[in-house]
C-alpha atoms as one frame of an Amber mdcrd trajectory, in Angstrom:
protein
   0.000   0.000   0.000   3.047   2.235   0.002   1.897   4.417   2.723  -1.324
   5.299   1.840  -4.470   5.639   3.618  -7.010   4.973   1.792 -10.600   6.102
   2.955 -13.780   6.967   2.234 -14.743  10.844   1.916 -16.868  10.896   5.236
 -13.988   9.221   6.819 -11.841  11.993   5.325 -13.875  14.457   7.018 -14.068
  13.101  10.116 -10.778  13.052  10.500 -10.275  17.031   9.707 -12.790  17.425
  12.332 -11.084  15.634  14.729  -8.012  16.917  14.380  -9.749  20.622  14.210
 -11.303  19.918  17.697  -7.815  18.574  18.775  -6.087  21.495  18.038  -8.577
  23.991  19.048 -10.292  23.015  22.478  -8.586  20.063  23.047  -5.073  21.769
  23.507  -7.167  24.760  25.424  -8.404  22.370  27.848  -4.616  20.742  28.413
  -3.298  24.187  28.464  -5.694  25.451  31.233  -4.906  22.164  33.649  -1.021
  22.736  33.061  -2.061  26.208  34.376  -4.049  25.184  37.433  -1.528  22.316
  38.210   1.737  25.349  37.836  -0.638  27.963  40.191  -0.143  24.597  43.432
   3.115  25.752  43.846   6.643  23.958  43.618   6.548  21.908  40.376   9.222
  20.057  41.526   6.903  17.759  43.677   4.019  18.822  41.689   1.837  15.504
  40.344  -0.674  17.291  38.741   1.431  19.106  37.058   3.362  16.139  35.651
   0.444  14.420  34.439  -0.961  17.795  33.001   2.771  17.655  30.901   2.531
  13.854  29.723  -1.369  14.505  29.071  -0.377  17.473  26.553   2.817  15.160
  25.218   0.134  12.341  24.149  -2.312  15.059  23.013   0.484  16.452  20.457
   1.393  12.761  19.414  -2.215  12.402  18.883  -2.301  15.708  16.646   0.862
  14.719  14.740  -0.412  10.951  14.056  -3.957  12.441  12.944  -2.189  14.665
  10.607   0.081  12.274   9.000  -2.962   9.941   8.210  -4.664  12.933   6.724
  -1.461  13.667   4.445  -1.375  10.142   3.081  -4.935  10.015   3.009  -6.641
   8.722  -0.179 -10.267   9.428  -1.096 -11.568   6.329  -2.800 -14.836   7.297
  -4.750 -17.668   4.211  -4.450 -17.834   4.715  -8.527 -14.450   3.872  -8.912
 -14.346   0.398  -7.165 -13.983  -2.717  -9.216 -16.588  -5.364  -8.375 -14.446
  -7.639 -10.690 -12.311  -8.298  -7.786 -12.104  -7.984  -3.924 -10.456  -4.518
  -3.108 -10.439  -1.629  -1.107 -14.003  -0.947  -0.203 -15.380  -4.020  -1.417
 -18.387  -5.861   0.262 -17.918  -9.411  -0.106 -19.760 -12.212   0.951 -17.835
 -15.619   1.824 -18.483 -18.770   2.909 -16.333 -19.725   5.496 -15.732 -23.532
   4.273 -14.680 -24.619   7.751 -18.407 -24.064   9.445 -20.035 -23.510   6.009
 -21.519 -20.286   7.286 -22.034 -17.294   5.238 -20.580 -14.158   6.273 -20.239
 -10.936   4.796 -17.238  -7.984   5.621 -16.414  -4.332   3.872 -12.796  -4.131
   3.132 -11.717  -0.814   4.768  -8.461   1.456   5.726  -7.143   0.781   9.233
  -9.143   3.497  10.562 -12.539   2.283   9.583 -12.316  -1.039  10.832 -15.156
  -2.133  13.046 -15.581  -5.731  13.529 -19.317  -5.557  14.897 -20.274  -3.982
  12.037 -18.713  -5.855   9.380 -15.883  -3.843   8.284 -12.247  -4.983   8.455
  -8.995  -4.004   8.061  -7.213  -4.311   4.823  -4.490  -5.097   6.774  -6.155
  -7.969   8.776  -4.945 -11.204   8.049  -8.576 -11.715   6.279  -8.206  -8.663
   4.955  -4.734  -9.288   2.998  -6.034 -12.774   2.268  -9.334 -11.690   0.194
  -7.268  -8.897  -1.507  -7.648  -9.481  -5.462  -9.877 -12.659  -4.956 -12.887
 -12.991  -7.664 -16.242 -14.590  -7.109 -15.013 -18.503  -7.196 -12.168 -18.249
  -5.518 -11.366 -20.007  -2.107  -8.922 -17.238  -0.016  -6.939 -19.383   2.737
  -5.963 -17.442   5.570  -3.305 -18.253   8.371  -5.551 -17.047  11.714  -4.031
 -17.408  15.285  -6.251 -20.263  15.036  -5.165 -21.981  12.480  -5.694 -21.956
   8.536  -9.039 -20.510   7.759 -10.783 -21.340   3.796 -13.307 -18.598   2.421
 -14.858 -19.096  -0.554 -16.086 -15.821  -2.302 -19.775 -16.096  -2.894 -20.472
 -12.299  -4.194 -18.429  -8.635  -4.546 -20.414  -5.744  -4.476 -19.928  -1.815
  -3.410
C-alpha cells in the first residue's frame, strides 16, 4: 500500500474534524490544567502538574499521528471500485468452508475497521487474504487459530 491511507470521503472528514477539535479546544483544555496544576506551587513535587505535561505530550502525538494519516490520506470514490475483484471498499460475501456459514465484511483502511459492524482491516490477516480474490475463488488465511478457507460467494460496493 506504500503508505497510503485509503478512505472513504466521510472518513476523510471526520478526521479534519477531529483533528480541528484537537487542536482547538482540546489543547485549550490541556493548556488550562497545566495552568491550574503550575498555580499549586513547587513543580518540583508537583503531580498534577506532571500528568498535566505527559497529558499534553500524548495530546500532540495524537495531533501529529492524525495529521500524517490525513497527508497520506486517499479518497476512494464508491464509482471507482472494481466489483471484478475484492479490493479496497469491497463488500464481499464468503463462505467460510470450515463451518459452512455465510458471512459478509467491507474491506476498509485501518481506521474504519469495526468488527461488529462488518468492516475490516485491509491489513487484517482476512483482509490481505481476500485482496484481489474474484467470485469462485477459495482465499486461505493463516488465523491465530489456524488456517481458515473462504470461498467468495459475491463482490459488491
Amino acid at each position: 500500500m506504500s503508505g497510503l491511507n485509503y478512505v472513504s470521503k466521510e472518513t476523510l472528514e471526520q478526521m479534519k474534524e477531529e483533528l480541528t477539535q484537537l487542536k482547538t479546544a482540546g489543547r485549550a483544555e490541556i493548556a488550562h490544567q497545566i495552568a491550574e496544576a503550575r498555580e499549586k506551587g513547587d513543580l518540583k513535587e508537583n503531580a498534577e502538574y506532571d500528568a498535566a505535561k505527559e497529558a499534553q505530550g500524548h495530546h500532540e502525538a495524537k495531533i501529529a499521528q492524525l495529521e500524517a494519516a490525513i497527508i497520506t490520506a486517499r479518497v476512494i470514490d464508491v464509482k471507482d471500485i472494481d466489483t471484478s475483484k475484492v479490493s479496497i471498499l469491497s463488500k464481499v460475501k464468503l463462505t467460510n468452508l470450515g463451518n459452512k456459514k455465510i458471512v459478509e465484511y467491507q474491506i476498509v483502511s485501518e481506521k474504519e475497521a469495526d468488527l461488529k459492524s462488518g468492516k475490516i482491516s485491509v491489513t487484517s490477516p482476512i483482509g490481505k487474504g481476500l485482496l484481489g480474490k474474484v467470485v469462485g475463488d477459495v482465499a486461505e488465511v493463516t488465523a491465530p487459530g489456524g488456517i481458515l478457507k473462504f470461498k467468495i460467494e459475491a463482490i459488491s460496493i
